[in-house]
N, C-alpha and C positions, 0 to 999 in steps of 0.2 A: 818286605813287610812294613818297614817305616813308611815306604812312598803310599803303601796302599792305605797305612791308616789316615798320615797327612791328608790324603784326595778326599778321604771320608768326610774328616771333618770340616774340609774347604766345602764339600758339597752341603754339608746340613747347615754352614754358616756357623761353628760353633757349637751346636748344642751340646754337646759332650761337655764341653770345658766350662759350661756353669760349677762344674761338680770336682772336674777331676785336676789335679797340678801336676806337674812336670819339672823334674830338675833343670837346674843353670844351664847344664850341659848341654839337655835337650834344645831346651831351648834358644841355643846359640844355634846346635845344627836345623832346628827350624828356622833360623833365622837366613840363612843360607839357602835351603829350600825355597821359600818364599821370594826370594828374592831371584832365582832361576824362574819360578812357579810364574810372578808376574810380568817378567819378560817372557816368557810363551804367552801368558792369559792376552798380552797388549797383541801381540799380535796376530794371534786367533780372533780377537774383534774386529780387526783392521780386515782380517781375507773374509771373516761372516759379514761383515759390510760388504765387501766388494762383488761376495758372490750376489748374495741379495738382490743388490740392486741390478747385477747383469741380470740371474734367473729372473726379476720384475719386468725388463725391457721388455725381455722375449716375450713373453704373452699379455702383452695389455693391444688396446682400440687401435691405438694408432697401427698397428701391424695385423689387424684382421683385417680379410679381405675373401673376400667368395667371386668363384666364376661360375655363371648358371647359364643352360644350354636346357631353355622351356618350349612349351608351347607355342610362345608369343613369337620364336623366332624361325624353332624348328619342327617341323611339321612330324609323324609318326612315324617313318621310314629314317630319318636324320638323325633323329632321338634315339631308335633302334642301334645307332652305329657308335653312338656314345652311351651307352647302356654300361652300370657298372656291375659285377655280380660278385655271390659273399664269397669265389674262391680266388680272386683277384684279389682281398683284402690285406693276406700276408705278403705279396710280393711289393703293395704298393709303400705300406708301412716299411718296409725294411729298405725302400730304396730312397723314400724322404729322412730316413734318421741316417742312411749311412752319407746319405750329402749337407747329413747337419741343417734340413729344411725345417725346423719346427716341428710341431704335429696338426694333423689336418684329417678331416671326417670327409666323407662321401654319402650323399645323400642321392639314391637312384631310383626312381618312380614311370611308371608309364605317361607320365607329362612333364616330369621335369630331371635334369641330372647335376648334384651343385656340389662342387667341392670349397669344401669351407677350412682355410686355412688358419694359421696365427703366425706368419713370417709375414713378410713386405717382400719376399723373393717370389712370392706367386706365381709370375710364368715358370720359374722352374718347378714349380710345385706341380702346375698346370703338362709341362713338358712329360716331369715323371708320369703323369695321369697319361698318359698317350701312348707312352713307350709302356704299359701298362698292358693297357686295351688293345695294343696294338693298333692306331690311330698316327694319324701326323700331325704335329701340332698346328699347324696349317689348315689342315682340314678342322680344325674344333675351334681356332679362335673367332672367324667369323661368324660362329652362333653362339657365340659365347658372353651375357655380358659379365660387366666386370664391376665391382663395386669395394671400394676398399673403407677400410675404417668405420664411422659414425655410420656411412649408408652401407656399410655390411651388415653390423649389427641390428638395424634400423628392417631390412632385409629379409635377416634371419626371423627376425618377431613378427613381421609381415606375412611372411609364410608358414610361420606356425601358429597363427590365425585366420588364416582361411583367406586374407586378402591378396594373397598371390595366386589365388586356384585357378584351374580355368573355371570352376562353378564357385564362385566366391560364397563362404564359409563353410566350404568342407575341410573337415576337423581331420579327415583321416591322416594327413601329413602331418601332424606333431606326433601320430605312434609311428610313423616312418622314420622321422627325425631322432627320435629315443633310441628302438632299435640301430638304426647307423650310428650311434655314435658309440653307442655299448659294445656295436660288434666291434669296431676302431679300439676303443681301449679296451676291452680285453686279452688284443691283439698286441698292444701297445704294453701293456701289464701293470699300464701306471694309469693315473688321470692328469691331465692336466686344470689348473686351478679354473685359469680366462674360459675354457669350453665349458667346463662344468656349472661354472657360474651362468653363463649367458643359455643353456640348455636349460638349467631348472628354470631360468627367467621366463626362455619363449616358453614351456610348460606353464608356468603360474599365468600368463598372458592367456595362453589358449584357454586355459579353465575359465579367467574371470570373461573375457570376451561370449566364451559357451553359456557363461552365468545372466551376466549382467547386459549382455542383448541379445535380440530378439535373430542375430545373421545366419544362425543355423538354421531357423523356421522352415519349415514348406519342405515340400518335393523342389528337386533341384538335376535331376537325372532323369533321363527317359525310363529307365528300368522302375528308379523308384517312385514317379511319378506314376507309372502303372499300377503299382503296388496301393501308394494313396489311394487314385481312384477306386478302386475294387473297396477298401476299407469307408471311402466316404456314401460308397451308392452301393454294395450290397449286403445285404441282412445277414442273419446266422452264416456264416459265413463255413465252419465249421461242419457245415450239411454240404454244402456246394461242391463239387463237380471238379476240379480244377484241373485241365490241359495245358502241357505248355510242348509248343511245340517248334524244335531248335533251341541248342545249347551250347549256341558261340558265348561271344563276353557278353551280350547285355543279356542274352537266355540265364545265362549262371546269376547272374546280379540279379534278376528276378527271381529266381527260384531261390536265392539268401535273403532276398528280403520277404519275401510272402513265410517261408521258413521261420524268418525273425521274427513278424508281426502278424502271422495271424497262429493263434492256437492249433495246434496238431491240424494243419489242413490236408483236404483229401484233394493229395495234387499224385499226377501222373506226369511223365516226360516221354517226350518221342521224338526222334533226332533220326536221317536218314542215314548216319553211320550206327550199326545199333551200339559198337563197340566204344562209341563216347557215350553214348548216353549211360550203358552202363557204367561205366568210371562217376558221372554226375551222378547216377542214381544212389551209387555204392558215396557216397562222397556226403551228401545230402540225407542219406537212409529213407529214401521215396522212390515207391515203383519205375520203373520203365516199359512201354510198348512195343509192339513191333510194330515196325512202320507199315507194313501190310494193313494193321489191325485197322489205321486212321481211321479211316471212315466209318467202320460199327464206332471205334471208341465219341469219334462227335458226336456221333446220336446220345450221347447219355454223359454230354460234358455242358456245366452250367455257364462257365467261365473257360472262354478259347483264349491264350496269350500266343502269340503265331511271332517267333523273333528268328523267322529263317533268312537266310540269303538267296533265292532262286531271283532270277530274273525277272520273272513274270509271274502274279496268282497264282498261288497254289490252291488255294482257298475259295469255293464262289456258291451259288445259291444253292446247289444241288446239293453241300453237306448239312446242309439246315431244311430238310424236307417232313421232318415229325412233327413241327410245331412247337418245340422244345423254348422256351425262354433263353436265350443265349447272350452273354456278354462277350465280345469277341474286341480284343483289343489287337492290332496291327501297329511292333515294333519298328517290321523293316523299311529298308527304305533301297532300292523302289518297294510300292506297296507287296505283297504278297497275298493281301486278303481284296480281294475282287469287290470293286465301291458299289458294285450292285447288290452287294449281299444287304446292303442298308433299306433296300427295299420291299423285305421283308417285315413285317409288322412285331413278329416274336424273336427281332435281331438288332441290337444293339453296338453298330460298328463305331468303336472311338480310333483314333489313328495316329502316329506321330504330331499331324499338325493341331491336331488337338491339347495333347497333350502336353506339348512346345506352351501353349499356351497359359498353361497353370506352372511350368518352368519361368517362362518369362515374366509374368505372376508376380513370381515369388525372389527372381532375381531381383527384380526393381525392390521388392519387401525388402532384402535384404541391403539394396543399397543404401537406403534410408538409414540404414543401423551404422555402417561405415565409418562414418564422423564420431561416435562413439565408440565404439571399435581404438579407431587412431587416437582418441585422447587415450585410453588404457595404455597403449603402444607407446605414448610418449611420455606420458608418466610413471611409469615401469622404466624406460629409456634415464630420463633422469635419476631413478635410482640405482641401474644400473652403472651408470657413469659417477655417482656418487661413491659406490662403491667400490669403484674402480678407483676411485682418486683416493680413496684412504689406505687399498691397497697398496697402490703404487709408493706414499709416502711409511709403511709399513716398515721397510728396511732402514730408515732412518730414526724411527721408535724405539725397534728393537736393538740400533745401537746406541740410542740415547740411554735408554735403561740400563744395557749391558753395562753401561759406563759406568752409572752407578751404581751399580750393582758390585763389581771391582772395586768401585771406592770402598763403598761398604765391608767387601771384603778384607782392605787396607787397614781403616778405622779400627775395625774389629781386633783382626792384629797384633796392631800397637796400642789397643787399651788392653788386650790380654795379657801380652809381656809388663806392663806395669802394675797391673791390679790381681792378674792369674785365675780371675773368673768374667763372666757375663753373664748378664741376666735374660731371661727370654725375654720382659715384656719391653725389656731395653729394643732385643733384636726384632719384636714382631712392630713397635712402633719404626724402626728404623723401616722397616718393609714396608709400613705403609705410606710412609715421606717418601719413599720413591717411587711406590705406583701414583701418590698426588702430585709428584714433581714430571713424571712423566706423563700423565695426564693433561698436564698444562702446555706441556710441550708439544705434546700430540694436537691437542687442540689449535694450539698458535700453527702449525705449518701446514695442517688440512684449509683453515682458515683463510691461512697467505700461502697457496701451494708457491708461489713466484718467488717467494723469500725462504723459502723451505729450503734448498742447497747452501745458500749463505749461511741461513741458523745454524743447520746443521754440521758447515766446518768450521763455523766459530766457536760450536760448544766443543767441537772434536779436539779444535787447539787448544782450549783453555783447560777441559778436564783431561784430554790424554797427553798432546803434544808436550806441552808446559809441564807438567806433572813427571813424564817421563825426561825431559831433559833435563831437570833439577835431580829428579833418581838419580841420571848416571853421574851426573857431574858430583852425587856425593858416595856414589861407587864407581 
C-alpha cells in the first residue's frame, strides 16, 4: 500500500503534499524509497533512449525501398505471373515478421505489381514475395525495378499521382494504394509510423495535383473516350437508343462510364455468351438481348457501341437499312464494324483511330501539366523529409526532457523534506522551464542534426552520468 501511494504521488509530481505532512519516520523510509525509486528511474531512461532510437532506425528513408514489376518492363501475360491477391496477404505478413524483415505493403494492379518495404534487406523481402506466389526469385528480378531510399519515396508520390500510369493522370491508383495498405495493417494489427506517414503524404499529393492541375482533364481511354464523344455530339441523350454490343474489359468500362455520366440511359447489352451478359446486366441493373434478337434490336438503336473480339465484321450495311440516324462507334480492334457502313448518309461510323486521336489530344494536355504536378511532388517531398528529420531526432528530445523531468522530480524531494509542502504555482512554473528548456534544445539539434549525437551525450553526461556518480559515491 506504501509502494502504491509513493508511485502516486511521484506520478502527480507532489500535488498531494502541498496540503498534507508526514512523520520523521515516514519520511526516512521515503527517503530509502526514493533512492531505489531513482536508481530504477536512471535506468529506464537509459533502455527508452536505446529502444527509441533502435525502433527510429528501423522505419525512416534511408531503408525504404520499393521493387515494381510495370508495364514499362512487362507486358500482360508477365504481370499476370506476378499478380498479388488478398488471400496471399496473411501468409506473406507472417513470413516477413517471423524473419524479422520490417513491414512492407503490396500494391497489385492490372499494369503494375510493387512491393513497398521499410528494411534495406529488400531482396529478402523480394525472395518472401516469391516463395509467396509461388514464383522464383529469378524469374521476378529481371522485371523488376528496384529503387531504394529518396527515389522510393519520390516513386511512391509519382505513382500516386498519376505520373507513373500508363495513361498519365489517372488517379485510380491512389484508392488502389489506400486499400493495400489497409489490407497489410489490418493484417499486421499495428501501423507503422514511416508508411502511414508517407501514404497520407502521396494522398494529400494526389488531391492537390487532382486540384491545382489541369492532368486529370480529357478522355484518356478508349472506353472513356467513347463515352465523351456520345456526350460532346449527341443531344437529349436520355431519349437515345443505346446498344452495346460485347462485354469484354473495355465493353464493361463503357457500360460504367455511360452508367456514371449519363442520367438513367436507355442502354441495352448483347454479348454472344448470353450467360455473361447477364452477370453485366444483373451487375449494372440494364437489360440484356438475345443475341438472336441483334438485328431487329439495330433497327430501333440510336447509338451502336460494337467492343466485340470477332475476327472480321460483324457489322456492315445491311443492318442500317431503315434510314434510322445512327451513331455507331467501333471499339475493336481488328475492326468489327464494316468501313463501308460509313457510306451510308444516316450513319456515322467513328473508330478506335479516331478516337486515339482525342486520347492523344489530351495526353499532350496533360503533359503540359507535368512540371506542375512535379513541383507539388517535390515540395511535399521536402516536407516530408522535414518531417522525417525531427522525427528521427525525437528520441533524443524525449530523453532530454525525461532528464529533467527526474531532476525535477529530485528538487521536489529535497525541498519537501525541508520545508513539508509545495506549492502548485511553484510546480506548474517548474513545468514550464522545462517544456522552454527543451524546446531550445529541440530546436539547436533539428537545426544542426550533425551535432545532435555529440549534444545529446554531452547533456546525458552532465545531467545523468555526473549526477549519478556523485549519488552513489555519497551512497
Amino acid at each position: 500500500m506504501v509502494k502504491i501511494l509513493l508511485n502516486f504521488l511521484f506520478s502527480f509530481n507532489f500535488c498531494l503534499c502541498c496540503y498534507i505532512g508526514f512523520p520523521d519516520n515516514f519520511i526516512a523510509f521515503y527517503d530509502i524509497y526514493h533512492i531505489q525509486y531513482q536508481q530504477r528511474l536512471n535506468l529506464k531512461i537509459l533502455k527508452f533512449a536505446t529502444l527509441m532510437i533502435q525502433y527510429s532506425n528501423i522505419h525512416q528513408t534511408t531503408n525504404f525501398a520499393v521493387l515494381s514489376v510495370s508495364y514499362e518492363k512487362a507486358d500482360v501475360e508477365t504481370r499476370g505471373k506476378f499478380a498479388f491477391f488478398d488471400e496471399n496477404i496473411k501468409n506473406f505478413v507472417t513470413r516477413i515478421h517471423e524473419e524479422n524483415l520490417g513491414d512492407a505493403f503490396v500494391v497489385s494492379t492490372c499494369n503494375r505489381t510493387e512491393i513497398y518495404t521499410t528494411t534495406s534487406n529488400y531482396l529478402f523481402v523480394a525472395e518472401e514475395y516469391c516463395k509467396t506466389i509461388g514464383v522464383n526469385l529469378s524469374d521476378f528480378l529481371p522485371f523488376a525495378n528496384i529503387l531504394t531510399k529518396e527515389e522510393a519515396l519520390k516513386h511512391l508520390f509519382r505513382v500516386a499521382a498519376g505520373l507513373e500510369s500508363q495513361i498519365i493522370g489517372d488517379f485510380e491508383i491512389i484508392g488502389q494504394i489506400k486499400k493495400a495498405y489497409a489490407r497489410f495493417k489490418k493484417e499486421r494489427q499495428n501501423s507503422n509510423p514511416y508508411l502511414e506517414r508517407s501514404i497520407n503524404s502521396a494522398i494529400q499529393i494526389s488531391k492537390r495535383i487532382k486540384n491545382e492541375t489541369g492532368i486529370s482533364n480529357g478522355a484518356a481511354s478508349v472506353s472513356y473516350a467513347a463515352v465523351h464523344y456520345i456526350l460532346n455530339n449527341q443531344k437529349k441523350l436520355n431519349e437515345k437508343n443505346i446498344l452495346l454490343l460485347g462485354v469484354g474489359e473495355i465493353g464493361q468500362n463503357t457500360v460504367e462510364n455511360l452508367v456514371k455520366h449519363v442520367y438513367q440511359p436507355k442502354i441495352k447489352i448483347a454479348n454472344r455468351t448470353q450467360e455473361t451478359a447477364a452477370k453485366i446486366s444483373e451487375k449494372y441493373n440494364i437489360p440484356n438481348i438475345d443475341y438472336a434478337d441483334l438485328d431487329k434490336e439495330i433497327g430501333d438503336t440510336d447509338i451502336l457501341i460494337v467492343a466485340t473480339g470477332a475476327k472480321t465484321p460483324i457489322i456492315n450495311k445491311s443492318h442500317f437499312q431503315n434510314g434510322r440516324e445512327t451513331l455507331v462507334i467501333d471499339l475493336s480492334i481488328p475492326h468489327n464494324v464494316d468501313k463501308n457502313v460509313s457510306e451510308l448518309s444516316h450513319v456515322n461510323l467513328i473508330d478506335v483511330d479516331e478516337l486515339s486521336k482525342q486520347i492523344q489530344e489530351t495526353i499532350q494536355q496533360r503533359e503540359k501539366e507535368i512540371p506542375k504536378a512535379e513541383k507539388i511532388i517535390k515540395e511535399m517531398t521536402k516536407d516530408f523529409l522535414e518531417w522525417e528529420k525531427k522525427r528521427k531526432l525525437a528520441p533524443n528530445i524525449h530523453h532530454f526532457k525525461a532528464v529533467l523531468k527526474n531532476m525535477e522530480r529530485n528538487e521536489m524531494h529535497n525541498f519537501y523534506r525541508k520545508n513539508k509542502y509545495i506549492n502548485i504555482n511553484d510546480m506548474e512554473l517548474s513545468e514550464k522551464m522545462i517544456q522552454k528548456i527543451t524546446n531550445r534544445f529541440a530546436k539547436y539539434i533539428i537545426d544542426n542534426p550533425l551535432k545532435a549525437e555529440e549534444i545529446s551525450k554531452l547533456m546525458h553526461e552532465i545531467l545523468v552520468e555526473q549526477p549519478n556518480n556523485e549519488f552513489n559515491e555519497k551512497h
